[in-house]
FIDRENKOL-226262 format. One record per residue (C-alpha): residue number from 1; chain; x, y, z. Coordinates in nm, 2 decimals, padded with zeros to 4 digits. Last residue first. Layout:
NUM;A;X;Y;Z
...
//
This chain:
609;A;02.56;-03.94;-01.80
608;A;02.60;-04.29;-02.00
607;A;02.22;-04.34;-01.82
606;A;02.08;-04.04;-01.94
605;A;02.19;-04.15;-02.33
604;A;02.10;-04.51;-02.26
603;A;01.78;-04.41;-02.15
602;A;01.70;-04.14;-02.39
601;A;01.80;-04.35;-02.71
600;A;01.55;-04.63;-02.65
599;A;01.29;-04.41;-02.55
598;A;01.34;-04.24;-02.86
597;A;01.37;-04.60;-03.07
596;A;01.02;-04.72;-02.83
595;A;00.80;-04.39;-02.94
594;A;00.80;-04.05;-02.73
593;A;00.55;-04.06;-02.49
592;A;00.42;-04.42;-02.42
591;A;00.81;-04.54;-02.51
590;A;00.90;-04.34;-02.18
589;A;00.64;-04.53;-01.92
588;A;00.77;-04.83;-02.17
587;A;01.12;-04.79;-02.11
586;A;01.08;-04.69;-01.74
585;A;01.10;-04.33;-01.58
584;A;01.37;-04.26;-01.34
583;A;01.60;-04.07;-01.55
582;A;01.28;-03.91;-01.71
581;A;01.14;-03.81;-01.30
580;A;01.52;-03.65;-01.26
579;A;01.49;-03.47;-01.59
578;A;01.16;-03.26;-01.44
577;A;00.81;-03.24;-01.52
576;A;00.74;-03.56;-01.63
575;A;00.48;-03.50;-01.92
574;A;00.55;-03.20;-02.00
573;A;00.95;-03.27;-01.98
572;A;00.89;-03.55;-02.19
571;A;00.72;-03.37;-02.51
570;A;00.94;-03.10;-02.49
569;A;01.21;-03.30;-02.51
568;A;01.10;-03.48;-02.80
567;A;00.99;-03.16;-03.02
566;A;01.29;-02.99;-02.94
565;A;01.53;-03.27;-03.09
564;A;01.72;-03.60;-02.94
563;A;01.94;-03.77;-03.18
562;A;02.26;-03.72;-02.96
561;A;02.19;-03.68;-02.60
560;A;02.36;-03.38;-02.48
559;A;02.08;-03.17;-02.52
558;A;01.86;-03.35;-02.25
557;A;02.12;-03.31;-01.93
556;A;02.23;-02.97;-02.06
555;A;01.83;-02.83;-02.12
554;A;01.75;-02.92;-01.75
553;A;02.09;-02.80;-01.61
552;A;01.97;-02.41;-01.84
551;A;01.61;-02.43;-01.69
550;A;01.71;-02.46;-01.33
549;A;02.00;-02.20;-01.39
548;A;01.70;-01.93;-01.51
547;A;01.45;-02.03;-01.29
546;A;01.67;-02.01;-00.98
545;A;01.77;-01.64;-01.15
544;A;01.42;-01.57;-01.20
543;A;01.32;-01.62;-00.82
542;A;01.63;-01.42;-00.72
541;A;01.51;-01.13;-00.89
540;A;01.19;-01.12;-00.78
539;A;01.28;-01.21;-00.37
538;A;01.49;-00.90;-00.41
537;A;01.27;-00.67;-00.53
536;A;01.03;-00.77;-00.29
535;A;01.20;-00.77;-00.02
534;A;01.39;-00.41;-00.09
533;A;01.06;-00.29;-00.16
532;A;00.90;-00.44;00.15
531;A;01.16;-00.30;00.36
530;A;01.10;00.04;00.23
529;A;00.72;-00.01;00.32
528;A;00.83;-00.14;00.61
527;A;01.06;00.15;00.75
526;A;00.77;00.39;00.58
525;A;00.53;00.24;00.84
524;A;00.72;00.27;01.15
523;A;00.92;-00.06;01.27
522;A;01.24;00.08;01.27
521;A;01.22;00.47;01.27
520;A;01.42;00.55;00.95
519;A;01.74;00.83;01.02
518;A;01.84;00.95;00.63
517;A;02.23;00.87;00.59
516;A;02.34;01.08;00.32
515;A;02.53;01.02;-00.03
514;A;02.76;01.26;-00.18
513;A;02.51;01.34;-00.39
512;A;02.16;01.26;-00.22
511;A;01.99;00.97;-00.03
510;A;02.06;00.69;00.18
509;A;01.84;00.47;00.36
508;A;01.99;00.27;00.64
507;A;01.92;-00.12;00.77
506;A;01.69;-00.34;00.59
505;A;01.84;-00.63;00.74
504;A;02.07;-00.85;00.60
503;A;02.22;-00.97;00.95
502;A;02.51;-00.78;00.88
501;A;02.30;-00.47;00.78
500;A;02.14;-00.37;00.46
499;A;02.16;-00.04;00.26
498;A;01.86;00.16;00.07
497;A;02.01;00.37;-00.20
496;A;01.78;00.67;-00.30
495;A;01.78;00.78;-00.68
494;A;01.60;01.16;-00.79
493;A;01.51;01.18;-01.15
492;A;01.62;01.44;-01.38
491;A;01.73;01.26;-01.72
490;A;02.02;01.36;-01.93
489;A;02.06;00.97;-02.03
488;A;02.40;00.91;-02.01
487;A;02.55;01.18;-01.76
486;A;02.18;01.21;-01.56
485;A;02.02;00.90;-01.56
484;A;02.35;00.65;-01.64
483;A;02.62;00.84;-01.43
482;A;02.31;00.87;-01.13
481;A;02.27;00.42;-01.16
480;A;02.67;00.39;-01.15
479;A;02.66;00.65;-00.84
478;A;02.43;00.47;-00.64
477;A;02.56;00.17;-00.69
476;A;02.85;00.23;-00.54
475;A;02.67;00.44;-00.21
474;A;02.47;00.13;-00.11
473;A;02.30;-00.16;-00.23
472;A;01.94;-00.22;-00.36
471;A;01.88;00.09;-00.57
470;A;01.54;00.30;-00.52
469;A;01.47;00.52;-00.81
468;A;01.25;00.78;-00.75
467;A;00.97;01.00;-00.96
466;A;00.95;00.73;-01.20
465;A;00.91;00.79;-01.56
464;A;00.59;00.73;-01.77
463;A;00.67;00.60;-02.12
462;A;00.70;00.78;-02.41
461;A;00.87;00.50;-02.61
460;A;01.18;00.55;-02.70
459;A;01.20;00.77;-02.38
458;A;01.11;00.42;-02.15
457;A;01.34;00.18;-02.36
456;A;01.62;00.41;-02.30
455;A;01.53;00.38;-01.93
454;A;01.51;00.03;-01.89
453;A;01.81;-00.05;-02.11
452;A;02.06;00.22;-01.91
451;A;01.91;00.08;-01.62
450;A;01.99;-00.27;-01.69
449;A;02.35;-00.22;-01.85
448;A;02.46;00.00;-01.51
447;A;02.34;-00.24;-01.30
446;A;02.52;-00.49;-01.47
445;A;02.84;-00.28;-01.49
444;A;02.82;-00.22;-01.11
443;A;02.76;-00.59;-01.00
442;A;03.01;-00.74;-01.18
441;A;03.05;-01.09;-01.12
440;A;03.15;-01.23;-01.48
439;A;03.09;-01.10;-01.86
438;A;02.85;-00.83;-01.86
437;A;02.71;-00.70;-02.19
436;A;02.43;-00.93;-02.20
435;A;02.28;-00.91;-01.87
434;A;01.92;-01.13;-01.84
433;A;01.66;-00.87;-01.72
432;A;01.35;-00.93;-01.56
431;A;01.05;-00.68;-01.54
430;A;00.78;-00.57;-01.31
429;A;00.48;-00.39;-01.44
428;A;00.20;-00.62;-01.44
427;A;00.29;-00.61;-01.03
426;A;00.26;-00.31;-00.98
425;A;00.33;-00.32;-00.56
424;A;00.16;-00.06;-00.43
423;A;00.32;00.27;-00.24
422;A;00.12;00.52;-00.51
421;A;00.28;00.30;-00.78
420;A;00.53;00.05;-00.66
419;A;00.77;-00.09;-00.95
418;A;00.99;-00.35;-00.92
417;A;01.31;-00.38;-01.17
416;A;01.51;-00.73;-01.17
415;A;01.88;-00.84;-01.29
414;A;02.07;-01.18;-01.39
413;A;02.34;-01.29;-01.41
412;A;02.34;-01.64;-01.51
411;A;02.64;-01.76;-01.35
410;A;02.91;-01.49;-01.20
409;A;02.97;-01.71;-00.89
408;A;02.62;-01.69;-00.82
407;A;02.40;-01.41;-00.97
406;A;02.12;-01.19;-00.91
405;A;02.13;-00.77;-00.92
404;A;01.87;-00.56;-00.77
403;A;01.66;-00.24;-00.88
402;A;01.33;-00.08;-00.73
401;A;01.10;00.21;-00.89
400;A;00.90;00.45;-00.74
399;A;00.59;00.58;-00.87
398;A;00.40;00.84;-00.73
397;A;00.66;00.98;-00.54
396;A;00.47;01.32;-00.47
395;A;00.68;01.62;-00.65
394;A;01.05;01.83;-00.57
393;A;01.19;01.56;-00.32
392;A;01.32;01.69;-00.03
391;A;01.39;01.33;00.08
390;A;01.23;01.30;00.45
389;A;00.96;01.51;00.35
388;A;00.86;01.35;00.02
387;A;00.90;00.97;00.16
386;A;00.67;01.12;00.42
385;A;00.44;01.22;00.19
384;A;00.44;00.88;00.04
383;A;00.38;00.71;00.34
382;A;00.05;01.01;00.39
381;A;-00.09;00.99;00.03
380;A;-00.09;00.59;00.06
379;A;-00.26;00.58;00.37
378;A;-00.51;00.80;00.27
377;A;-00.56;00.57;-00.03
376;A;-00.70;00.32;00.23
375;A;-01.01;00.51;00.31
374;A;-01.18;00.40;00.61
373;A;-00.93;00.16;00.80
372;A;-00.68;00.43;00.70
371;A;-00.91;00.70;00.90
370;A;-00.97;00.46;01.17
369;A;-00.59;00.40;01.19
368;A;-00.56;00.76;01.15
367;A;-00.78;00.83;01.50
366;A;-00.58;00.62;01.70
365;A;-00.26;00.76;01.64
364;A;-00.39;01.11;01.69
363;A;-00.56;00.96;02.04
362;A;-00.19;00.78;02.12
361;A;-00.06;01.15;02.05
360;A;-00.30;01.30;02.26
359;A;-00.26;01.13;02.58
358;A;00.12;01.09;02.56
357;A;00.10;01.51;02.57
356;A;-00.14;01.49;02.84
355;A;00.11;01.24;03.07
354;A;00.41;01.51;02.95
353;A;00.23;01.79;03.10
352;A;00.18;01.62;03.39
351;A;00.53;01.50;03.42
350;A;00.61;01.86;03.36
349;A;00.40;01.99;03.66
348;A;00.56;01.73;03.85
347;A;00.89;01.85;03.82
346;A;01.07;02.03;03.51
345;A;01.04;02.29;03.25
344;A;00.67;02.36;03.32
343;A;00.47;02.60;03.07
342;A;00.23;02.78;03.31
341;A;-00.08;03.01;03.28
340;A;-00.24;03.12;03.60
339;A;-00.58;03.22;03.66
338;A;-00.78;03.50;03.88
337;A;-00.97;03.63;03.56
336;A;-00.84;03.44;03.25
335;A;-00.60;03.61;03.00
334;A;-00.49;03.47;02.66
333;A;-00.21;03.57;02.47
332;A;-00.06;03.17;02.45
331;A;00.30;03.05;02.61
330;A;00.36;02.69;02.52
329;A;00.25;02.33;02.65
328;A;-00.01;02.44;02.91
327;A;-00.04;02.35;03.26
326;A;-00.37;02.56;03.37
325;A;-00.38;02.72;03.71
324;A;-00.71;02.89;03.93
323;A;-00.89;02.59;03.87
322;A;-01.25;02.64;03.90
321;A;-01.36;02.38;03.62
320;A;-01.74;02.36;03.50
319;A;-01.64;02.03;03.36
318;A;-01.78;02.17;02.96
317;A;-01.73;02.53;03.06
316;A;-01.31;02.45;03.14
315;A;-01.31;02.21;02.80
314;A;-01.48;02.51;02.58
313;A;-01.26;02.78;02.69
312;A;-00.91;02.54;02.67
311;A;-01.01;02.43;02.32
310;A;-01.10;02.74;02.19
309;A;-00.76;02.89;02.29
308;A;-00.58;02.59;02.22
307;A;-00.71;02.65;01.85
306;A;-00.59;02.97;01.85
305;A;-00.23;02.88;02.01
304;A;-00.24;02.62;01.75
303;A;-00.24;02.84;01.49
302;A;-00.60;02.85;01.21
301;A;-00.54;02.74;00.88
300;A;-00.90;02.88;00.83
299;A;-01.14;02.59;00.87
298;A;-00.90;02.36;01.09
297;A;-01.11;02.04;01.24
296;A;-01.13;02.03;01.60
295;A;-01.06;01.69;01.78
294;A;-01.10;01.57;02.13
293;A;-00.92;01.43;02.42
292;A;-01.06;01.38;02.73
291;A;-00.90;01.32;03.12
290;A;-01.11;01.41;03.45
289;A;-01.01;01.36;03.79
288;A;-00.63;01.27;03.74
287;A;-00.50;01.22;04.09
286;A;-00.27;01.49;04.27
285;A;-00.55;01.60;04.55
284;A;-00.73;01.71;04.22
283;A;-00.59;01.71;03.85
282;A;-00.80;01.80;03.55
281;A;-00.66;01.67;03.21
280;A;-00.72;01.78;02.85
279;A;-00.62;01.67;02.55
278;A;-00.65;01.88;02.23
277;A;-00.62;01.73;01.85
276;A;-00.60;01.93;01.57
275;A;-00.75;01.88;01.23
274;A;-00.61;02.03;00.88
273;A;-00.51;01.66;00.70
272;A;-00.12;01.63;00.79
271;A;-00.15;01.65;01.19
270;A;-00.15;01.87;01.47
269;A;-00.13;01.75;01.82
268;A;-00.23;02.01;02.12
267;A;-00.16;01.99;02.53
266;A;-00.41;02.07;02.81
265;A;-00.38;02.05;03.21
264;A;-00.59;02.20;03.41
263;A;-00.51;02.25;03.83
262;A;-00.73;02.16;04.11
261;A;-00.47;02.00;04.35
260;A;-00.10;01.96;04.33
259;A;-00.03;01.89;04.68
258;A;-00.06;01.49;04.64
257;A;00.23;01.48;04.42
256;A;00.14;01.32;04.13
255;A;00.01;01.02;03.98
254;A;-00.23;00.89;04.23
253;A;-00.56;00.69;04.03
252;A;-00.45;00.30;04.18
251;A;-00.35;00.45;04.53
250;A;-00.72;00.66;04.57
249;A;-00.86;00.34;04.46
248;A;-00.67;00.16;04.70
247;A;-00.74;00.47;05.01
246;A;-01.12;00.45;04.90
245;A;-01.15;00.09;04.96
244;A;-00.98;00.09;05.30
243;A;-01.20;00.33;05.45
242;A;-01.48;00.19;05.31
241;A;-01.36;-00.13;05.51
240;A;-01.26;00.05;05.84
239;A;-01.60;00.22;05.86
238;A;-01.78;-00.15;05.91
237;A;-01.51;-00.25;06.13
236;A;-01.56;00.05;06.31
235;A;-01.92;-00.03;06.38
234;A;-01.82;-00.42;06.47
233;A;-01.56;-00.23;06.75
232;A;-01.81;00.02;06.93
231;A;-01.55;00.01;07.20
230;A;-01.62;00.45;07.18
229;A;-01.24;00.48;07.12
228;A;-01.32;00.25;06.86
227;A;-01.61;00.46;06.73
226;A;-01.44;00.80;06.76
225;A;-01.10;00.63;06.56
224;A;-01.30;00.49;06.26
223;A;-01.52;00.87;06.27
222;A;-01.13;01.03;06.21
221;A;-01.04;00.78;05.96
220;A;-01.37;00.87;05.77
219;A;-01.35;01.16;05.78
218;A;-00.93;01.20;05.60
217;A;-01.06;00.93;05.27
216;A;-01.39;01.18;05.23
215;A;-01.10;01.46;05.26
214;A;-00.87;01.27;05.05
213;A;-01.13;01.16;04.78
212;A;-01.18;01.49;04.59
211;A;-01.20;01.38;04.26
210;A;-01.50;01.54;04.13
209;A;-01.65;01.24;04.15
208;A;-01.57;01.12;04.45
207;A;-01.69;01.48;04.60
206;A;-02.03;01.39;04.42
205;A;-02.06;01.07;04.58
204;A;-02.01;01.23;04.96
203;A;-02.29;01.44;04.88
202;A;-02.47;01.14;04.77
201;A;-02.38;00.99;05.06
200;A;-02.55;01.27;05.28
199;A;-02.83;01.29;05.07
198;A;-02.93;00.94;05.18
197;A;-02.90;00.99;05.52
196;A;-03.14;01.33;05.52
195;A;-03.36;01.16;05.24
194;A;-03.44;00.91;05.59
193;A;-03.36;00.47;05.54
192;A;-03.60;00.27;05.66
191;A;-03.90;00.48;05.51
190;A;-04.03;00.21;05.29
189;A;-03.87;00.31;04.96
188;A;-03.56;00.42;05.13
187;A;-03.47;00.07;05.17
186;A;-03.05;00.04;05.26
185;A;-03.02;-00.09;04.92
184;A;-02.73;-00.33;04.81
183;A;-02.80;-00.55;05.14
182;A;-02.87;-00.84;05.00
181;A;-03.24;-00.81;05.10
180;A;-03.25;-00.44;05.03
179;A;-03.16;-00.53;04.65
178;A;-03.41;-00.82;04.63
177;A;-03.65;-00.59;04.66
176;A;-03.83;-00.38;04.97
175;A;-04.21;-00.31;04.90
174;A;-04.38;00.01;04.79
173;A;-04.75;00.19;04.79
172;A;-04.69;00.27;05.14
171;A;-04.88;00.60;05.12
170;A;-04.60;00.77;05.33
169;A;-04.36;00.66;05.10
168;A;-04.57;00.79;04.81
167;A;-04.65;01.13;04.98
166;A;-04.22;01.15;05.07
165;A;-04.17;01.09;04.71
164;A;-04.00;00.79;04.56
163;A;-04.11;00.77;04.22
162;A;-04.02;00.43;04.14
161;A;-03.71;00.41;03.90
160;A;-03.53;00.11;04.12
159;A;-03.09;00.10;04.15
158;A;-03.13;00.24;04.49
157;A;-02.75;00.31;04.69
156;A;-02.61;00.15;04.94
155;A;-02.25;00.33;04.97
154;A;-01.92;00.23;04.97
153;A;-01.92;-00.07;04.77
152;A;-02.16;00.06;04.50
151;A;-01.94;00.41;04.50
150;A;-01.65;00.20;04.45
149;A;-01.76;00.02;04.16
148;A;-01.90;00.32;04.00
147;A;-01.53;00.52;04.03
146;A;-01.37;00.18;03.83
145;A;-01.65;00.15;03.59
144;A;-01.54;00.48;03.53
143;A;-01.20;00.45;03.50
142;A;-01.25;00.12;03.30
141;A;-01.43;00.33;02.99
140;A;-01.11;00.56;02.94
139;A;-01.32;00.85;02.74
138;A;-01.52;00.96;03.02
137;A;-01.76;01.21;02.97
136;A;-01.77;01.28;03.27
135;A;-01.95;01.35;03.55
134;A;-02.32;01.49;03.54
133;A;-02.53;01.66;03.79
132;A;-02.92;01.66;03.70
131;A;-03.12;02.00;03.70
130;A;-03.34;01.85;03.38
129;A;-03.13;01.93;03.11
128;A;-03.05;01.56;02.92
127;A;-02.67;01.48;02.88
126;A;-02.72;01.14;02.75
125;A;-02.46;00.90;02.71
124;A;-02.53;00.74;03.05
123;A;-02.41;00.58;03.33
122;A;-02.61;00.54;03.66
121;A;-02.67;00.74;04.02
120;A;-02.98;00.73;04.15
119;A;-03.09;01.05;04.39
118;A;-03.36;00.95;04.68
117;A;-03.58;01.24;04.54
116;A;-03.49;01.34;04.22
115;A;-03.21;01.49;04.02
114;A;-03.00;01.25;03.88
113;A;-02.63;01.20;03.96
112;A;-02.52;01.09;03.57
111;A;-02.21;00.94;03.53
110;A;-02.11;01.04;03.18
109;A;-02.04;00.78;02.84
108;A;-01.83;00.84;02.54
107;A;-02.04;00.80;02.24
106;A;-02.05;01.20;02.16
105;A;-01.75;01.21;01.99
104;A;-01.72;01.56;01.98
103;A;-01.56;01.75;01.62
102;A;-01.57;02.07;01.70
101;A;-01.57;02.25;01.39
100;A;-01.35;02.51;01.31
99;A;-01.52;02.86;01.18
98;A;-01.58;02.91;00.82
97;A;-01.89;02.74;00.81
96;A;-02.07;02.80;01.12
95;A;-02.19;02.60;01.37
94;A;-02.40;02.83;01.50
93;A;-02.48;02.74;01.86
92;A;-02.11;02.58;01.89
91;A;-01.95;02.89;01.72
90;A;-02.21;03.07;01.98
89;A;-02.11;02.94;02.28
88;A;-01.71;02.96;02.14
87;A;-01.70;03.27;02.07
86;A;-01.90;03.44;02.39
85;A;-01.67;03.22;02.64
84;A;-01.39;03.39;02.45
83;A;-01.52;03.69;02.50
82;A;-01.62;03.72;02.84
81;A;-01.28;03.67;02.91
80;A;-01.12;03.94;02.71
79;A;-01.36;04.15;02.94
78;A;-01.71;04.36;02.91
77;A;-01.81;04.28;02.61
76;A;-01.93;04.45;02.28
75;A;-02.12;04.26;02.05
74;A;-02.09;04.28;01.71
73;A;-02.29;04.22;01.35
72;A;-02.16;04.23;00.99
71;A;-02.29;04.17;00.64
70;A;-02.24;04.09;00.34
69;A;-01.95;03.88;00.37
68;A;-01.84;03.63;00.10
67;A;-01.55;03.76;-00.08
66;A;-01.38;03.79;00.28
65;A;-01.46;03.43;00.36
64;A;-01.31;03.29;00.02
63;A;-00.98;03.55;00.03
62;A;-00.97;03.34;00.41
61;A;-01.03;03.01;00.25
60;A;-00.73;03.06;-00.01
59;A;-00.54;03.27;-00.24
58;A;-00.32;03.52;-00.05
57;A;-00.50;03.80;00.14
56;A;-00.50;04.14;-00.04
55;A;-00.50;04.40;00.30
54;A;-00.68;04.63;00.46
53;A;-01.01;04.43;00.45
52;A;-01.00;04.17;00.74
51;A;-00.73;04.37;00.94
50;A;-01.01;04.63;00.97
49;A;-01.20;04.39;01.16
48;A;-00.94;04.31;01.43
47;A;-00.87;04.69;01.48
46;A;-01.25;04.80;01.51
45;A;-01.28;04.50;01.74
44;A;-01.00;04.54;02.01
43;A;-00.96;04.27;02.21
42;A;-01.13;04.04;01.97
41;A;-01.29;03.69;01.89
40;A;-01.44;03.56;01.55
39;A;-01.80;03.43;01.42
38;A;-01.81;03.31;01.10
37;A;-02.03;03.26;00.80
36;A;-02.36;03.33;00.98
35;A;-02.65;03.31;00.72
34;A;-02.80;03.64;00.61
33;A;-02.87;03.49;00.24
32;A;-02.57;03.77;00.12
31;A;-02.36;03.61;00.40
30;A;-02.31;03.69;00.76
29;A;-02.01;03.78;00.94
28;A;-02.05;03.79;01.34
27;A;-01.77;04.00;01.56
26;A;-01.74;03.94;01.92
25;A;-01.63;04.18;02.23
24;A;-01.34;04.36;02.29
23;A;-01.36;04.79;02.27
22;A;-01.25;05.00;01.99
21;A;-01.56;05.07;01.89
20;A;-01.67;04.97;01.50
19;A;-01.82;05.29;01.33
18;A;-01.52;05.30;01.08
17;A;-01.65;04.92;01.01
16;A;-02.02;04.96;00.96
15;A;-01.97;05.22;00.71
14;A;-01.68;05.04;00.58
13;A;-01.95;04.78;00.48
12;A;-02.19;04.94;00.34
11;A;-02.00;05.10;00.09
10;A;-01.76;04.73;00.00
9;A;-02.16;04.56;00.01
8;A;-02.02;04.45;-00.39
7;A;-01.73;04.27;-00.33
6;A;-01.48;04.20;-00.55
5;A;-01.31;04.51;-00.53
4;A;-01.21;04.47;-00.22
3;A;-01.23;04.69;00.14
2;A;-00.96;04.94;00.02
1;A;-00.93;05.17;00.33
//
């Protein structure tokens, strides 16, 4: 067994290793300081451990880990089972640093049924050991506001932190509050309400919380009935009302088919930065009973069916769930004594499945606009990722640069180049072009005359070239701008052609030779950002084109006065701005500028046009 030459312990530890059992149970590695580097999971632990050192892993974390290890420690257990429940106590005990972290958010609040006599029952965020029950967390904040409404309406309840012990009660050392007198309390502090009563609704609370409502729902019917049969009418009024509370919140959490009842459901999100995310739901009597979401952060390039693993192991401890099914989203090795794994194709079960899956999606979502809100380059990488992906491209599109042709019944052609660097607008380098080689509307050969000049310019001089060239138009331009780059130029730099609709919308983005149609999700981010190019590029050129003609009728209108030079005209327009304000103008508001003879000359010449 080769066990690396890079490490030095290499005796010490095959020695540990060819002594491994062949039994499952939990393997700890430890550094050369003794710390634990990573604690792992197997069935069979001499075979898992081996695998470690039999073989020259690729560059990477896991070469890192294996460089590292000094040391290792095992426990043998009993079942598969045992072991995954071992792992993750002890990754969470631990924390350590090659194994994925479990990223909790620990904000999200619990209902907490305390333990003491005459038991309160409050929010918190918490979790302190002290023989208390708690519910939660919950990470949709109205649910549980929702579940604490009801249980104030169905049951009076103390809101007080006296110490209510039988001695004290006894003593009399209390008096009833405001909350007896309107009728929130049923006064337990001064005996008129037994523990034996009160325990009884707080059993009845705890079933609410777990999210068994139909049987509390199915009781209280049934005592309704006894006390009207009784004639005890105001009585079953009374019961009628909590009755008819529980059955609308019992309507507002249904989802499901009320026979599905105590059954997990879990589905997994990857995305681009190494973290995972895990939903999880817990159905009872068909309503969702508990629903969290939460993130683990890859260590190891670790599968999904690994992290699901943890995920499903810590989130089953966490509610201390009994359910004897879990809903997953794809087949995973992993066995649980007296459970069921299933990967629904249809029915409820997939409606469930699909309800998690929607869970943990909006929670990705959610988590990279707080990551973009954070760090805005990381929205940068990831648009220009995707550009990546969805084009093959070889390298990052760092810089990408944009081309569009102006011109109006072939006057004043004119041409415009954008550049985004790392999905910015650059603005310092943007550049106009007038076409020189291009007589009339000819939206190929101007093209062509612009990049050709553009890029020539940039090997002349060394400059940096884009890693894609965006073209406004469709498959004809295309091809002039790719028989410039790569016929003319014997450059190697990939061109996209972006395409509008009827409406002259941003509609298509095409890419490669013969073009292709590349799908864009209207209104996702890359659809904007292209749209913002093509805006942009657009609203540049035209812009310099309307400068251009403006400039050109100013100049006519002046020039064709005889006797008028550059120093006069300049000297008007800055002071009126514009040949219509000059044609306006007086003799003597002109004569102020330019002298009376100019003025003079101006006027009759402006006035003959």
């Amino acid at each position: 067994m080769s066990m690396g030459a890079t490490n030095p312990f290499s005796e010490y530890l095959r020695g540990i290793v060819s002594n491994l059992p062949e039994k499952p149970g939990i393997y700890q590695y430890l550094n050369s300081e003794g710390t634990i580097i990573y604690v792992g999971k197997a069935k069979n632990l001499k075979k898992r451990v081996y695998s470690y050192f039999s073989k020259e892993h690729e560059p990477g974390k896991t070469r890192v880990l294996v460089s590292k290890i000094a040391d290792i420690r095992y426990i043998v257990v009993n079942t598969e089972e045992d072991a995954l429940l071992l792992e993750n106590n002890l990754i969470k005990k631990y924390k350590p640093r090659y194994n994925v972290l479990l990223k909790d958010d620990k904000t999200y609040p619990s209902i907490c049924v305390q333990n003491e006599y005459f038991p309160r029952v409050f929010k918190t965020r918490k979790i302190i050991k002290n023989g208390s029950t708690y519910y939660g967390p919950y990470s949709h904040i109205p649910s549980m506001y929702a579940v604490l409404d009801l249980i104030k309406h169905l049951y009076p309840l103390r809101t007080c932190n006296l110490n209510l012990s039988p001695e004290n009660i006894r003593g009399g050392k209390f008096k009833v509050c405001l909350e007896y007198h309107i009728k929130n309390c049923a006064g337990p502090c001064v005996g008129k309400q037994s523990l034996e009563e009160y325990q009884k609704n707080i059993d009845e609370i705890k079933e609410i919380l777990k999210g068994n409502t139909q049987e509390i729902s199915r009781t209280l019917m049934e005592e309704m009935q006894k006390l009207a049969e009784e004639m005890r009418f105001e009585e079953a009024e009374k019961i009628k009302q909590r009755y008819l509370l529980i059955e609308n919140y019992r309507s507002r959490s249904e989802v499901v088919s009320s026979i599905l009842h105590n059954i997990d459901v879990f589905s997994i999100e990857e995305d681009d930065s190494n973290s995972a995310f895990i939903n999880y739901l817990h159905i009872t009597n068909g309503a969702i009973n508990q629903a969290f979401t939460f993130e683990y952060k890859k260590r190891l390039n670790e599968t999904k069916e690994e992290l699901l693993s943890l995920g499903i192991i810590e989130m089953r401890e966490r509610y201390k769930s009994m359910s004897h099914e879990i809903i997953v989203p794809f087949k995973i090795d992993m066995q649980l004594g007296n459970v069921i794994f299933t990967v629904p194709q249809r029915g409820d079960k997939k409606k469930l499945l699909e309800l998690s899956i929607l869970n943990v999606k909006q929670y990705k979502a959610d988590r990279l606009k707080q990551a973009e809100k954070l760090n805005p380059e990381q929205r940068s990488v990831r648009l220009m990722k995707e550009i990546q992906q969805e084009l093959h491209l070889e390298k990052l599109p760092i810089q990408i640069e944009c081309f569009d042709n102006s011109n109006i019944q072939g006057s004043d052609a004119v041409a415009a180049c954008v550049v985004f660097k790392k999905t910015k607008p650059s603005k310092q380098d943007y550049r106009k072009y007038n076409i020189k080689t291009v007589a009339g509307p000819d939206d190929y050969a101007s093209m062509k005359e612009v990049v050709r000049r553009r890029y020539q310019r940039a090997i002349e001089e060394q400059a940096p070239l884009p890693d894609l060239i965006i073209t406004d138009g469709g498959k004809g331009q295309m091809e002039v701008v790719r028989e410039v780059i790569e016929d003319e130029l014997g450059l190697n730099i990939p061109i996209a052609g972006l395409a509008k609709d009827n409406r002259h919308r941003t509609s298509e983005l095409l890419f490669g030779f013969p073009p292709q149609t590349i799908g864009l999700k209207q209104h996702s981010p890359l659809f904007r950002l292209l749209t913002q190019m093509q805006d942009e590029v657009h609203r540049f050129a035209i812009t310099f084109h309307r400068d251009k003609r403006s400039k050109r009728q100013v100049a006519s209108a002046l020039d064709g006065i005889k006797g008028i030079g550059e120093k006069t005209k300049s000297a008007l327009l800055k002071e009126f701005r514009s040949v219509k304000r000059i044609r306006e103008a007086s003799l003597e508001e002109l004569a102020a500028v330019v002298g009376e003879a100019k003025a003079r000359v101006v006027k009759e010449g402006l006035t003959r046009q």
